[in-house]
N, C-alpha and C positions, 0 to 999 in steps of 0.2 A: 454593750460595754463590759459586761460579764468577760473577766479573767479566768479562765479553766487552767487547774494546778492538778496536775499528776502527781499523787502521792501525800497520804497525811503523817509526816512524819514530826521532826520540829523544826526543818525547813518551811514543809508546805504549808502547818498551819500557822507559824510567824507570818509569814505574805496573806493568808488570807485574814489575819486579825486587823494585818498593819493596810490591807486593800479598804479591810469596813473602817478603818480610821478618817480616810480622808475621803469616806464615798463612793468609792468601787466595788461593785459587787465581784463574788467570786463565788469559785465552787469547787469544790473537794472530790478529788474520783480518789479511792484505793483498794487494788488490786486484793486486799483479802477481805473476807466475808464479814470480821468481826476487828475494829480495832483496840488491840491490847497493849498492854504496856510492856515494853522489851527492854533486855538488857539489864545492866548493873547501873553501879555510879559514874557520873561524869564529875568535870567540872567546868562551869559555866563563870567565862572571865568577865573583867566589870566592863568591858567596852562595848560587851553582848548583853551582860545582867542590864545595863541601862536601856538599853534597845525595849528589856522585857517590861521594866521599870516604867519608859514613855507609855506601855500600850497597858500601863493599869494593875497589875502586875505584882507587884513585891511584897505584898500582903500574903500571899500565897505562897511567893519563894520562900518569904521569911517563914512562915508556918511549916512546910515539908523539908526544908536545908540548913544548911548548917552555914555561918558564913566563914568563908578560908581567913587564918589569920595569918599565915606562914607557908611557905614550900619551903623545906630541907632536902638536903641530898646528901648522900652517906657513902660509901667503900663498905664493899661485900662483906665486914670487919665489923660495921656498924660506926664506923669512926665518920664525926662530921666532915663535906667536905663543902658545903655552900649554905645558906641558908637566908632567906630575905623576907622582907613582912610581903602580905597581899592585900587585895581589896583594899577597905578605910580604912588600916594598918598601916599599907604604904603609899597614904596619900590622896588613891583615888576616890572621888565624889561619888562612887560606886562602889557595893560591895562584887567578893565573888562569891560563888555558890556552890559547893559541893553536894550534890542530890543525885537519886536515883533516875537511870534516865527515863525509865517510865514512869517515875510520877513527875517528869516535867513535862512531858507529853501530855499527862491526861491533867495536869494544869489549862497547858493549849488546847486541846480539845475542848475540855470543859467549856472554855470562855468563848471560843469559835461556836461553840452550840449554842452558849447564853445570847451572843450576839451577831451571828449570822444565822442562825437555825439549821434545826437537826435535818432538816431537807436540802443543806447545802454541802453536805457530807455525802456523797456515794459510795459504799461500801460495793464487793464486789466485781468492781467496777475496773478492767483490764486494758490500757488502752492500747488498741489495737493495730490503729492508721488513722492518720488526718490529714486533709488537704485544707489548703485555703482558697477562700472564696473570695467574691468581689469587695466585700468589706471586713473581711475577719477570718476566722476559722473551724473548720467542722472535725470534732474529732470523734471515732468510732471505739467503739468501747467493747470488752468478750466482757462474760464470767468464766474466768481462768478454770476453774473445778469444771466446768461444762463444756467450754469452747463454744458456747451458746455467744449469739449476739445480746447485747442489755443494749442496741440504740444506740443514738450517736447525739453530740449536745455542739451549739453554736455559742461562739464567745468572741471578742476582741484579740485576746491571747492565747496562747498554750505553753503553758510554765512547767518543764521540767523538773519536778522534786523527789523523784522516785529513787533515791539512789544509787548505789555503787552497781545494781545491774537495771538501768534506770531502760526502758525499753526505748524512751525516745532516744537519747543516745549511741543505744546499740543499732536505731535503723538509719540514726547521720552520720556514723562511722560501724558501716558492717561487717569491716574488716579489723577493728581493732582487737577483739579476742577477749579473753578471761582476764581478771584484774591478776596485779603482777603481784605474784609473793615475796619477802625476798629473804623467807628459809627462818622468818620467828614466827615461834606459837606462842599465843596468849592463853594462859587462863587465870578466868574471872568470878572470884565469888564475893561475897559478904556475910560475913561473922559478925556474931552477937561478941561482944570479948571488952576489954578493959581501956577504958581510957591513956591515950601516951601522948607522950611531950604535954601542949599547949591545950590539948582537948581538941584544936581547931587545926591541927597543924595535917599538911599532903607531905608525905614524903616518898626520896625514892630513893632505892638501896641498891648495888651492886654495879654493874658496867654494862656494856652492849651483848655481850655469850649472855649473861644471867642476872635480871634485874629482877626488885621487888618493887612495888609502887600500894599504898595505901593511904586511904581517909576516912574519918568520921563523915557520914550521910545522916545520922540522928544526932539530935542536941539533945532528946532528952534520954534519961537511962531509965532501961525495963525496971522488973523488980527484981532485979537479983545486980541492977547496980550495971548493968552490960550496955555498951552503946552499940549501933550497925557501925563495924568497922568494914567497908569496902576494896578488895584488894586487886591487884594485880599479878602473877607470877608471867615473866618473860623468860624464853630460852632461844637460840637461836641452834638451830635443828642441824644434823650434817646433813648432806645435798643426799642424801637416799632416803630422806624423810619423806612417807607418803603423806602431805597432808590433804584434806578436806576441801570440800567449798564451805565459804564461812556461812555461816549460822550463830545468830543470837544465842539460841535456842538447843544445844550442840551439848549434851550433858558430857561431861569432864571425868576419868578416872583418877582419883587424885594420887594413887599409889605411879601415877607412869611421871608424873613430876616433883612430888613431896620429896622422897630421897636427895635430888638437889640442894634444898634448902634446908636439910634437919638438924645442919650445924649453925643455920642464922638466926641464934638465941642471942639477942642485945639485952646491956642493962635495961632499957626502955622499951623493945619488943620482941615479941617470939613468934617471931616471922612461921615454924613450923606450925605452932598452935593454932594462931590463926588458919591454917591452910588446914588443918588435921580437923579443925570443928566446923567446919563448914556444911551447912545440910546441901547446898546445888552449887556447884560449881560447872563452869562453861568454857568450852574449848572454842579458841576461834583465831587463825591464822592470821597474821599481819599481810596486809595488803594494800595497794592503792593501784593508781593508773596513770602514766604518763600525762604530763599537761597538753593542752588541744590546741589549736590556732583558732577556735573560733567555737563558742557557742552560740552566735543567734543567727539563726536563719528564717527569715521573713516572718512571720509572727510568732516565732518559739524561738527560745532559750530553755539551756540548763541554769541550774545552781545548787548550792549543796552539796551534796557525794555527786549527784549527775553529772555538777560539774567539775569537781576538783576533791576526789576521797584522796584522804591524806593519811599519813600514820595518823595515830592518837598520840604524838608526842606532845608536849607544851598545852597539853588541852584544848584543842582549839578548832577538832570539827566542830560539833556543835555551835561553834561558840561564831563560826565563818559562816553557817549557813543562815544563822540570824541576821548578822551583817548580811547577806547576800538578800535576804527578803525586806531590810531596813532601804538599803540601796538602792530595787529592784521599785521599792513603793514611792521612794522622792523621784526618781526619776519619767515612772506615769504620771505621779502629779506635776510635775514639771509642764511632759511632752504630751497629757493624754495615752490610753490603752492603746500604742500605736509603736510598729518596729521602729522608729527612731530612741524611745524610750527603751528597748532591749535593747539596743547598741551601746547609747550609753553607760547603762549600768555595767555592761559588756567590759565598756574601754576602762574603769574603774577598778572592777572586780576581777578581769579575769589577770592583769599583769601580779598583782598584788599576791592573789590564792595561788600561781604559778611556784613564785619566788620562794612562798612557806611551802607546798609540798615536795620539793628542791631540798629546803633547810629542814622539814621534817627528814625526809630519807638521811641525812648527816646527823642526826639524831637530836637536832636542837642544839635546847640549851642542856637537854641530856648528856652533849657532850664531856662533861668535866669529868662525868663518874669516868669514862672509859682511859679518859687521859692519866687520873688518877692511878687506874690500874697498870697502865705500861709503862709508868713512870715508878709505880711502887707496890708492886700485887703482894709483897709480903706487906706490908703496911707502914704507915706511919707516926710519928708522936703529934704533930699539926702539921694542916696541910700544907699550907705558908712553904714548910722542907719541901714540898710537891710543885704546887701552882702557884705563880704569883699573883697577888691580892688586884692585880693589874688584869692578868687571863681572866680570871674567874669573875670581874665587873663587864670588862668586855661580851665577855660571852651572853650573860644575863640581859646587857643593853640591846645588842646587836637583836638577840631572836625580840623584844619588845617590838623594837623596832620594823624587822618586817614583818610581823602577825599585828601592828598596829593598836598596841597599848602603852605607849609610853606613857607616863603619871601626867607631866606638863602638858605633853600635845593631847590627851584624851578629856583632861579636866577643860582645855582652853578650848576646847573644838565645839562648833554649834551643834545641836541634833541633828541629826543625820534627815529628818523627817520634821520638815520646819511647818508645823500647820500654819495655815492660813487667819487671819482674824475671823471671827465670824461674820458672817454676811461677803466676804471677799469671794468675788469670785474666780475658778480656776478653770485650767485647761480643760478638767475635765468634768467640768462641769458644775 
């Protein structure tokens, strides 16, 4: 009955916490030697923070995060052009989370070890080929630095979680190629620096050519009064820009993007500052991947980046691939560790994550800065002279609505992962 997950990221180990929730075992293969914490900050929304919440959880969020009280949005000017409460601010029975993403990960980890054990973690561990067998499936494993064999392990499933270069994916579609860029560079760091606006507030500054995007990821301040302020710089590159294959990990020149921004000194932030005191800063192209007609195929699926890498617009990888492992887990226990359960979670998940990486590439609810701009690049006195109070609710709804957090339908919605009474027994056993 043993579920085998490719990849421990915060996909794969969401599914294997929310697999020991209800009784299934599972087990962790990941391709590198040693697992470390990657990346900068995210933010993790309350439709996914509650997901983290059912599996035990929020003691920990609350200790490492910060919780969101606000998204604002601004013209390159610093002039407001949107702003709304989040999390218990507007409404939801959930907070959100602004946090680093590797310490949400060695959150997951940690707990995955506490209660599956550290022998259900394979590091190393490359998968290479799997067939299925008469009752399940055998997958084969390299050590990637060696190209040595590590064995091969039997399970019920095989759960794609390995992301955006997820190997199962690239041998069910070995034609699809490189993920697609489409001409924005990111880079990302986090500055020690001054508390602005609300303490708790994400904002995003500028239009689609040149955005800024930042949040507190610490609530409390060093000694010198400084919180982790986590940033974003976007630029969208001309067509002879060489860039990169992405990497986390991709150290950043900050002199080839800071100039950009040397004039976005707001009363409330110094968008340069920030960028100028940064000790690591990370270069990493915008990318994603056409949506699929189909991830499961007889006892494997994707999810996650495997199955649907999105922009980072509206926050909401992270935030899908939880849902995707919440989903993935009511649906075993529904049907049993058995392909009818991959389908279903399938016919669920894949229309939904389609439809936002669709309205991610349209930039979201990001849209407003951009409209702002072609409607009034020299600036405004209120935006109201710009947009009406009508566009700018619309747009906020609409993206709720297909990334699946509206306030009403998320508060009135049962869990996603109904356990059972005790002593009840299930499909699976």
């Amino acid at each position: 009955m043993t579920v085998l997950i490719a990849g421990g990221g915060i996909g794969g180990l969401t599914l294997a916490l929310s697999l020991h929730q209800i009784g299934v075992p599972a087990k962790i293969f990941e391709s590198v030697a040693k697992l470390k914490p990657l990346g900068v900050g995210i933010n993790v929304l309350p439709h996914a923070v509650r997901e983290l919440i059912e599996l035990g959880l929020l003691d920990r969020l609350d200790a490492a995060g910060v919780r969101t009280s606000e998204l604002a949005y601004f013209s390159k000017h610093g002039k407001p052009i949107w702003c709304e409460p989040r999390g218990i601010e507007a409404g939801y029975k959930w907070p959100q989370f602004s946090i680093h993403r590797g310490t949400l990960q060695q959150i997951l980890l940690d707990a995955v070890t506490e209660r599956l054990g550290r022998e259900n973690i394979l590091t190393s561990h490359h998968l290479n080929d799997w067939t299925e067998t008469s009752d399940g499936i055998r997958a084969d494993f390299i050590d990637r630095a060696t190209g040595q064999s590590v064995g091969h392990h039997d399970g019920a499933l095989l759960i794609a979680a390995d992301g955006i270069h997820s190997a199962i994916r690239e041998k069910l579609y070995p034609q699809e190629g490189p993920p697609l860029w489409n001409g924005r560079i990111l880079w990302r760091g986090i500055t020690a620096s001054d508390a602005f606006l609300s303490g708790r507030t994400m904002i995003m500054a500028g239009h689609e050519i040149l955005k800024f995007v930042c949040y507190p990821i610490s609530k409390q301040a060093d000694a010198n009064g400084k919180f982790l302020i986590n940033w974003v710089a976007e630029r969208h590159m001309p067509p002879t820009y060489q860039w990169r294959r992405e990497d986390y990990n991709r150290a950043a020149n900050l002199e080839e993007f800071l100039p950009w921004f040397r004039d976005w000194r707001f009363d409330w932030l110094d968008v340069p500052g920030l960028i100028r005191n940064c000790p690591h800063a990370y270069e990493y192209p915008l990318v994603d991947r056409d949506p699929i007609a189909q991830w499961t195929f007889g006892r494997t699926t994707l999810m996650g980046d495997a199955a649907h890498p999105m922009y980072p617009i509206g926050s909401n990888g992270a935030s899908q691939a939880i849902l995707d492992a919440r989903v993935l887990t009511r649906e075993i226990l529904a049907h049993g560790p058995t392909s009818a359960a991959l389908l279903a979670y399938e016919a669920e998940r894949r229309p939904a994550t389609s439809d936002l990486v669709m309205l991610n590439r349209r930039n979201g609810p990001e849209q407003v800065m951009q409209m702002v701009e072609e409607r009034a690049p020299d600036g405004y006195k209120v935006v109201t002279d710009v947009l009406s109070v009508k566009e700018l609710h619309d747009i906020a709804a609409n993206y709720k609505r297909v990334a699946g957090f509206q306030v009403e339908g998320l508060n009135a919605r049962p869990p996603i992962v109904a356990m059972p009474a005790p002593g009840q027994r299930t499909s699976t056993g």
